[in-house]
C-alpha positions as CSV (number, residue, x, y, z in Angstrom):
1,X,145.8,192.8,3.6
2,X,149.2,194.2,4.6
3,X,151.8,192.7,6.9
4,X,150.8,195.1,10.1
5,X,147.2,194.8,10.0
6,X,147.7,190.9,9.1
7,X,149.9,190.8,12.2
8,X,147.6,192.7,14.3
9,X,144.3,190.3,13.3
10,X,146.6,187.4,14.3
11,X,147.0,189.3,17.4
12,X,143.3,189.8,18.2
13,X,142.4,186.2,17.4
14,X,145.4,184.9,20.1
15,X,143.5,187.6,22.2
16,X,140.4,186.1,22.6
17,X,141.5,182.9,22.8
18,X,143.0,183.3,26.2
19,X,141.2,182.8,29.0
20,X,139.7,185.7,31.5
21,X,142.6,186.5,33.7
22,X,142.0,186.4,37.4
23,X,143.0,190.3,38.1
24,X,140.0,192.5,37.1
25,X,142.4,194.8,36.0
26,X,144.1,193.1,33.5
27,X,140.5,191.7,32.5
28,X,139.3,194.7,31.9
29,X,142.0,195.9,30.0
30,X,141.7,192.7,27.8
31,X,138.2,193.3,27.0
32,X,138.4,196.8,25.8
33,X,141.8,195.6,23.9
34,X,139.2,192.6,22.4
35,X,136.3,195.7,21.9
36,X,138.3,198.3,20.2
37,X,140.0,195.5,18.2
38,X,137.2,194.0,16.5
39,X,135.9,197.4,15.4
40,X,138.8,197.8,12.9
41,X,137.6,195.0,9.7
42,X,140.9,195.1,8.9
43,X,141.5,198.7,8.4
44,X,145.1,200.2,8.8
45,X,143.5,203.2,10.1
46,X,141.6,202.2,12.5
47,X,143.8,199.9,14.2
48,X,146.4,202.9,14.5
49,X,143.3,204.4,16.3
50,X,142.0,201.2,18.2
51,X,145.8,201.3,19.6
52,X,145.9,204.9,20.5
53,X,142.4,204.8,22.2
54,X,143.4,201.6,24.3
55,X,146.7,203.5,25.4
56,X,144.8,206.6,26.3
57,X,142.7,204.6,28.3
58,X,144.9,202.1,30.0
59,X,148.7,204.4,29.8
60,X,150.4,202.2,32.1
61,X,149.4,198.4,30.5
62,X,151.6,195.7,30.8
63,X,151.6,195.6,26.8
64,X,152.2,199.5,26.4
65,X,155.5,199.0,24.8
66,X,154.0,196.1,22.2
67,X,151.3,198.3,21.8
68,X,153.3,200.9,20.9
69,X,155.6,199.4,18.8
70,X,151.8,198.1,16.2
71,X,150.8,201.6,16.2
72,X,154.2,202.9,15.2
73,X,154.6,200.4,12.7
74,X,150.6,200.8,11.7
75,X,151.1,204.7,11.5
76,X,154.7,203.8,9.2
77,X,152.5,201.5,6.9
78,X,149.8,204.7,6.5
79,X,153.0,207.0,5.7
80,X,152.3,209.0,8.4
81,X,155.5,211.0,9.3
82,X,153.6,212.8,12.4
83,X,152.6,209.5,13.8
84,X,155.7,207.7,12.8
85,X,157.3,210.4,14.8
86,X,155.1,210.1,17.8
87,X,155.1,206.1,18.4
88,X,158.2,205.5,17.0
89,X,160.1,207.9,19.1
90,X,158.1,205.9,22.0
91,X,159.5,202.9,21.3
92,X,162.8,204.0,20.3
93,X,163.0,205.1,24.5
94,X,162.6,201.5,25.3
95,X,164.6,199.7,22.4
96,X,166.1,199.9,19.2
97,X,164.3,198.7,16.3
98,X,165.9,198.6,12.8
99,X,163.3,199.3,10.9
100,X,161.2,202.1,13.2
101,X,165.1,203.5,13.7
102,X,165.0,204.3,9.9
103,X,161.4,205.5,9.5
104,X,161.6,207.8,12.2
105,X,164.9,209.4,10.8
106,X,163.3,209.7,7.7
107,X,160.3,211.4,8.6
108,X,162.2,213.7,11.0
109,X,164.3,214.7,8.2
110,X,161.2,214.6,5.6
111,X,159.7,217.6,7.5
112,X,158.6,221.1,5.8
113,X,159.5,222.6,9.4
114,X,162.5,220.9,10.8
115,X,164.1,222.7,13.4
116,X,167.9,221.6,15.0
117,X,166.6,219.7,17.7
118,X,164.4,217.5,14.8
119,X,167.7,217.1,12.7
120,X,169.9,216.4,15.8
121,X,167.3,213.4,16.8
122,X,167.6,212.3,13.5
123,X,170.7,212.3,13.9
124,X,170.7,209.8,16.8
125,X,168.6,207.8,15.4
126,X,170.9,207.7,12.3
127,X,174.1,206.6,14.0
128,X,172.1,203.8,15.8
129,X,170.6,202.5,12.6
130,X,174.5,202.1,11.7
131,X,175.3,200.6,14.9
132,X,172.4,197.8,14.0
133,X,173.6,197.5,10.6
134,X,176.9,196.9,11.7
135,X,175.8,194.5,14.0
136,X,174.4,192.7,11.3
137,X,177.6,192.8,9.5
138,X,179.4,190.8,12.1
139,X,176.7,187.9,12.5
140,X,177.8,187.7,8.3
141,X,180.8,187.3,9.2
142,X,180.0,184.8,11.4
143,X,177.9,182.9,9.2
144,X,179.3,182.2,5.5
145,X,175.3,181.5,3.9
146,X,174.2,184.2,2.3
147,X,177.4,186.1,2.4
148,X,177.0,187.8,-1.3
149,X,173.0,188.9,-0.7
150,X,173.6,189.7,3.0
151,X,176.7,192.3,2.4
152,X,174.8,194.0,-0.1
153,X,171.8,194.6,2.4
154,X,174.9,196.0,4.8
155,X,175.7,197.7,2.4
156,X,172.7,199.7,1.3
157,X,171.6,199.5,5.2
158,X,175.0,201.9,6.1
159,X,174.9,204.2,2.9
160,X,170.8,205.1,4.1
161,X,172.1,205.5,7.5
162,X,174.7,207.7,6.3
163,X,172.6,209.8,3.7
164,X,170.5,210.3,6.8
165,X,173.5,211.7,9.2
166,X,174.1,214.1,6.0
167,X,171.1,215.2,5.8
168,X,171.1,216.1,9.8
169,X,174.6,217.7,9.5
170,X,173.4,219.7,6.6
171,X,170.4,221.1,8.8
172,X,172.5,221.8,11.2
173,X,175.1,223.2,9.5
174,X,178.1,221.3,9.8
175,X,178.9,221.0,6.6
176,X,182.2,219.3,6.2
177,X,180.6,216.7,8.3
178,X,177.9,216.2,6.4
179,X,180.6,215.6,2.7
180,X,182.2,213.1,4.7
181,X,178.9,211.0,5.7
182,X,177.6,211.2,1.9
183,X,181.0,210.3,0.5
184,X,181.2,207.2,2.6
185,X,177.5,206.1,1.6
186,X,178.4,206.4,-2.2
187,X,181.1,204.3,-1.5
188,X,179.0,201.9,0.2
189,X,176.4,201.7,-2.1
190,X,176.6,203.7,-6.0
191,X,173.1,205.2,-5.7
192,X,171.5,208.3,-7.2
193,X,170.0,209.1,-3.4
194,X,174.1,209.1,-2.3
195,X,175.0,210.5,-5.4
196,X,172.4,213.4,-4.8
197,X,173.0,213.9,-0.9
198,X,176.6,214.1,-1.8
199,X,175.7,217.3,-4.0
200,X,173.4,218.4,-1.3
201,X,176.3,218.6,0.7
202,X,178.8,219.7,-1.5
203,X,176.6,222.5,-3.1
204,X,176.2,223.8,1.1
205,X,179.9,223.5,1.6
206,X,180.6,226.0,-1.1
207,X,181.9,223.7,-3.3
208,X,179.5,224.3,-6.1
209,X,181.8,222.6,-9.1
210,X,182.4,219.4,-7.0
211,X,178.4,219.7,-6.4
212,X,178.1,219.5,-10.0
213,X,179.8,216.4,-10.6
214,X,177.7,214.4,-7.6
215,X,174.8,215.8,-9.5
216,X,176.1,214.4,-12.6
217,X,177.1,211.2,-10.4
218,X,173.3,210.6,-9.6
219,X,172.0,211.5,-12.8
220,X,173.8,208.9,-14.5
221,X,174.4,206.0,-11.9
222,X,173.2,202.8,-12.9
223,X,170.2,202.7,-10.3
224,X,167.2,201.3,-11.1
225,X,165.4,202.4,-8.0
226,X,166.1,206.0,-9.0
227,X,162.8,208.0,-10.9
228,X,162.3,210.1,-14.1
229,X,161.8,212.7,-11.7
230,X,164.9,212.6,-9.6
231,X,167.1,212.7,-12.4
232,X,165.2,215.7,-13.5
233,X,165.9,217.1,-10.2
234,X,169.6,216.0,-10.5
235,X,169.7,217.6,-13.8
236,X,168.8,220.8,-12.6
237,X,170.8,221.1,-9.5
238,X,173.8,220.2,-12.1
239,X,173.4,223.0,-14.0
240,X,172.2,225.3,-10.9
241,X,176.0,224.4,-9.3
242,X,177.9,224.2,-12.5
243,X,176.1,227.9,-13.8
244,X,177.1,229.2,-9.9
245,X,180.7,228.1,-10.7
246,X,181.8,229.0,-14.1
247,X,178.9,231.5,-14.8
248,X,177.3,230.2,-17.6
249,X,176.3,226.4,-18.6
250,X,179.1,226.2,-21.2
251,X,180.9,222.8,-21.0
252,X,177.7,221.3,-18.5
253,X,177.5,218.1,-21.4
254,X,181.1,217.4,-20.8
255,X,180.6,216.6,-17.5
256,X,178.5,213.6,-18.4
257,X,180.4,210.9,-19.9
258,X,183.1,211.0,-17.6
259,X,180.3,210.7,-14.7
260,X,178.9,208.0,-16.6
261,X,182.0,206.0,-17.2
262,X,183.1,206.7,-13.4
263,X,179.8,205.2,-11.5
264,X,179.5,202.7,-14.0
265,X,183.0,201.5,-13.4
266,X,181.8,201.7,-9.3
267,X,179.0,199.7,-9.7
268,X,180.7,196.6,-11.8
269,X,183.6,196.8,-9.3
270,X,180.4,196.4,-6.6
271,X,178.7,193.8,-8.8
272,X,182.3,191.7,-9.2
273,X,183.3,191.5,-5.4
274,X,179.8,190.2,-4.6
275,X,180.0,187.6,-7.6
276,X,183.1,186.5,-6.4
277,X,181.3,186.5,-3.1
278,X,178.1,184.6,-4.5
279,X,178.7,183.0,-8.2
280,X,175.1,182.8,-8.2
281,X,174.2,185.9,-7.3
282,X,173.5,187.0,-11.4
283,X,172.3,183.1,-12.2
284,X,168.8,183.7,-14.3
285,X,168.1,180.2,-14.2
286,X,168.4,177.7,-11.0
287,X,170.1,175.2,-12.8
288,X,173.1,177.6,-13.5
289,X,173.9,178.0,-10.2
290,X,177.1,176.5,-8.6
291,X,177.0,174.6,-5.4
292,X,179.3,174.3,-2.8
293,X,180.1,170.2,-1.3
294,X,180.5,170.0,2.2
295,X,184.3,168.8,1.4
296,X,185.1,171.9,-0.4
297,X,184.1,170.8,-3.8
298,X,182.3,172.9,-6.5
299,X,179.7,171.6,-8.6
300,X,178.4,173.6,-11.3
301,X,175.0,172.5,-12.4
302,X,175.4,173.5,-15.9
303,X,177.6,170.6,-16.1
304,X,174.8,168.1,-15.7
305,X,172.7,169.4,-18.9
306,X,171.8,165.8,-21.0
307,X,171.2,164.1,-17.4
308,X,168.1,163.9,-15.4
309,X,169.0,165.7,-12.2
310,X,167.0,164.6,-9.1
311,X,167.5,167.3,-6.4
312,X,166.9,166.3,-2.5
313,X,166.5,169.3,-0.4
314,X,167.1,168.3,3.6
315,X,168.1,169.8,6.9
316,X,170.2,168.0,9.9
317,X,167.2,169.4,12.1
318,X,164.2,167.6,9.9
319,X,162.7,164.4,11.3
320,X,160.8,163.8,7.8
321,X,164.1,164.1,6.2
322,X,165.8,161.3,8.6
323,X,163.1,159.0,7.7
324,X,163.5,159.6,3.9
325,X,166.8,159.3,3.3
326,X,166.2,155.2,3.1
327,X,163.7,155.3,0.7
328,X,165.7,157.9,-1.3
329,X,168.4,155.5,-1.5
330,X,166.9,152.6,-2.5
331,X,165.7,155.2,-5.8
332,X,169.3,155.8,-5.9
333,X,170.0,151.8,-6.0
334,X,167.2,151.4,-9.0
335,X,168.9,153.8,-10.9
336,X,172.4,152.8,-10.1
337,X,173.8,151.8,-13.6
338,X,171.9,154.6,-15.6
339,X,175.0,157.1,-16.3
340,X,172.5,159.9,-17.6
341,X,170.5,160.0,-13.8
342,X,172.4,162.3,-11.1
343,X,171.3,162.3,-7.2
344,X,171.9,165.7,-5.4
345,X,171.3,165.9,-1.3
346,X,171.1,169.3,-0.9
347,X,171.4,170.4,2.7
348,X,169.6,173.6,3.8
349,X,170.8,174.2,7.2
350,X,171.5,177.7,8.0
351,X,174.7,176.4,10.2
352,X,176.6,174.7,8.1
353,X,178.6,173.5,10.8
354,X,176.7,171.1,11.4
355,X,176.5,169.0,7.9
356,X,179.6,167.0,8.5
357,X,179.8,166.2,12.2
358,X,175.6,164.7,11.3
359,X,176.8,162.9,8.5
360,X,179.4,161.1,9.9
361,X,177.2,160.1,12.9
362,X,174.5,158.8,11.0
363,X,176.8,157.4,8.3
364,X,175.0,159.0,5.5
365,X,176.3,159.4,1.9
366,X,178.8,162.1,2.5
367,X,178.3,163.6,-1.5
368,X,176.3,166.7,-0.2
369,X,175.9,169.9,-1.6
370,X,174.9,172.9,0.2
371,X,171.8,174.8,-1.4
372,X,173.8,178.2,-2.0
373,X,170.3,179.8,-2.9
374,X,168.7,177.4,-5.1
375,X,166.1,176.6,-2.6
376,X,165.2,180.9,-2.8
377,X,165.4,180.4,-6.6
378,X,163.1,176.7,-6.7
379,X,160.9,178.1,-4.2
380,X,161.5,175.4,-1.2
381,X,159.3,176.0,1.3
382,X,159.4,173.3,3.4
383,X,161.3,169.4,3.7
384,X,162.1,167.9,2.5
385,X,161.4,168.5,-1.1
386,X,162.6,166.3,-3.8
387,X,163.0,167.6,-7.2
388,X,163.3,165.9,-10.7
389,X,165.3,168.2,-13.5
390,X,165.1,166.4,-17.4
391,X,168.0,166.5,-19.8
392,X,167.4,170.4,-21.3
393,X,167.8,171.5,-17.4
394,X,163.3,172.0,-17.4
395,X,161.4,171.3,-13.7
396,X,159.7,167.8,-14.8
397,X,158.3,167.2,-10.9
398,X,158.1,168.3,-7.6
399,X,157.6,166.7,-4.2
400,X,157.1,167.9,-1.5
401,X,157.2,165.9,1.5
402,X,156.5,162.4,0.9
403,X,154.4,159.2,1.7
404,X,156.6,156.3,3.0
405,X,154.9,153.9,1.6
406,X,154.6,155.5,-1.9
407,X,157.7,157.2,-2.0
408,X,160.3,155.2,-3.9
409,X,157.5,154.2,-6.9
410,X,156.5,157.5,-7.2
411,X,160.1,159.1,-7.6
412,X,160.9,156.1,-9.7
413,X,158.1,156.7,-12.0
414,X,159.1,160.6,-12.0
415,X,162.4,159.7,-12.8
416,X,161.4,157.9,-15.6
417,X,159.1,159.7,-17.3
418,X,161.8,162.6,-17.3
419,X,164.0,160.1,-19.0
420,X,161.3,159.1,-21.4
421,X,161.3,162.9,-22.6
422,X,157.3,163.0,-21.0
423,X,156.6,165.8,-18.6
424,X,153.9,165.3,-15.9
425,X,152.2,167.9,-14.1
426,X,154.2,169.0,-11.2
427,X,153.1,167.1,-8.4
428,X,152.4,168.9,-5.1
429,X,151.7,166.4,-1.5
């Protein structure tokens, strides 16, 4: 079951929970919102239509704007662009939603019979997409976690946005405009849909050479979102521009490798600044990654290979983890003169601000390591979870949560069997 229809299920059941409201109105509203609901098992399509009927009955509801915001996003899960268009455009009157924003600009733009006033809506709803996206940027900036993974979603958030102001420009005809808005999202992001826009635009401009080499660009780029028949595409529109230019296809190949080496060197430069960003934005294996102390301190786990590693993932905000942390010390004090067992607190707090000033107050160990992504990598779902590592870096057990009275026995006898060599099964609370 997808996300929308999942979402809208949840809905229903929350629906008839509540009880009848007083006002007959609104009772009667909620009872053909319960009726037209439960005729739906679950289908995308006929929730889209359950939602449409309900707003053609009731046009002024108290939920019309929710409403319309589960069919646009009902009709965007179907693919369709007409519907997309309708609801979307609804909601988009009331408030700005990042991900109806782009699929109502796409589907605008996606149309067999786009007029101006299509591409100039588009166009609005392109330059808002940014304005969200850059919004975003800032709360990055604000917030350090993440900072690697979350520019690169800025990233390829502004070059769409700006492939789909290009695209409106080129429709309505401002061409010069529209080279300037696919030049900044190549920069942005090295794609073959930038690369290709870029040519668009280029090729309109009359600059059919310099379309030739954006063709090239996006034919090449390493971009492994990009399909066989794309490139084919590119490859045509290369040869289309560079034929239009020098009048014959002589000297197309040699426009290649130097296409090749230039968007290769683009996207390494990319991949560099966010590893510098992120050093474990390339690890393949969690206990590769490099975490950052709450002092400043680096710790790369690599390091550690030949000692059992016993990872404890926490948060300031976690009650569980508060009445842990004893019983994690006293396995910490069991293990005390054992030079091959390491302890890791790993703190998961999205403000990281707040590590420190918690520490101090509660006088905990202040050797804390914040999680960097490992708990994306290990899969932490919830805390605290307590991990145990053996000497060759393998998973040898899992807790999650923990029973007070069990606790320090059973990481004790976790720990030990990882320094025995023996693997148990992974054990899950």
């Amino acid at each position: 079951m997808n996300v929308f229809v999942l979402a809208s299920v949840l809905w229903l059941a929350q629906l008839q929970q509540q009880p009848t409201p007083l006002n007959t109105e609104i009772s009667a509203e909620d009872d053909h919102l319960r009726a037209v609901m439960s005729e739906t098992n679950g289908s995308a399509v006929e929730m889209l239509r359950a939602f449409e009927l309900h707003l053609n009955k009731f046009p002024n509801s108290p939920r019309k704007l929710e409403i319309e915001k589960a069919a646009a996003k009902s009709a965007i899960d179907l693919k369709d662009d007409a519907r997309t268009i309708l609801w979307g455009e609804r909601v988009l009157q009331s408030e700005a939603d990042l991900q109806i924003l782009d699929r109502v600009a796409n589907a605008l733009l996606s149309s067999s019979n786009i007029t101006p006033d299509m591409a100039q809506r588009a166009l609005k709803y392109a330059k808002q997409f940014e304005e969200l996206v850059l919004q975003i940027d800032k709360e990055r900036l604000a917030n350090p976690k993440d900072a690697a993974r979350r520019r690169d979603e800025v990233d390829r958030g502004l070059c769409r946005s700006l492939v789909f102001q290009s695209r409106a420009l080129t429709v309505l005809g401002k061409h010069a405009d529209a080279v300037v808005a696919a030049r900044k999202a190549f920069d942005y992001s090295p794609s073959e849909v930038a690369a290709h826009q870029l040519g668009i635009a280029l090729s309109k401009a009359g600059q059919p050479a310099e379309a030739a080499k954006a063709f090239a660009d996006a034919m090449v780029v390493p971009d492994p979102r990009a399909t066989d028949a794309e490139r084919e595409l590119d490859r045509k529109l290369m040869a289309e521009n560079w034929t239009k230019s020098k009048g014959s296809e002589a000297g197309l190949g040699e426009l290649l490798l130097p296409a090749y080496d230039r968007t290769s060197a683009l996207v390494a430069e990319k991949r560099k600044v966010l590893r510098q960003m992120d050093p474990n934005r390339d690890a393949s294996n969690p206990m590769e990654y490099t975490l950052s102390g709450v002092n400043g301190d680096k710790l790369d786990l690599k390091s550690l290979r030949g000692k059992v590693v016993v990872l404890d993932f926490w948060a300031t905000w976690c009650g569980p983890c508060r009445g842990q942390y004893p019983l994690y010390e006293q396995v910490k004090a069991r293990f005390k003169d054992r030079k091959d067992v390491v302890f890791l607190a790993i703190n998961t707090d999205e403000d990281q601000g707040l590590v420190k000033p918690f520490l101090a107050e509660q006088k905990w160990n202040k050797s804390v390591y914040f999680e960097d992504g490992l708990s994306r990598a290990l899969r932490v779902e919830n805390i605290p979870t307590t991990m145990v590592f053996d000497k060759t870096g393998q998973l040898a057990s899992r807790l999650n949560g923990y029973i007070p009275d069990r606790f320090v026995d059973m990481l004790s006898t976790r720990i030990e069997y990882a320094l025995n060599g023996a693997t148990p099964q992974a054990v899950r609370q």
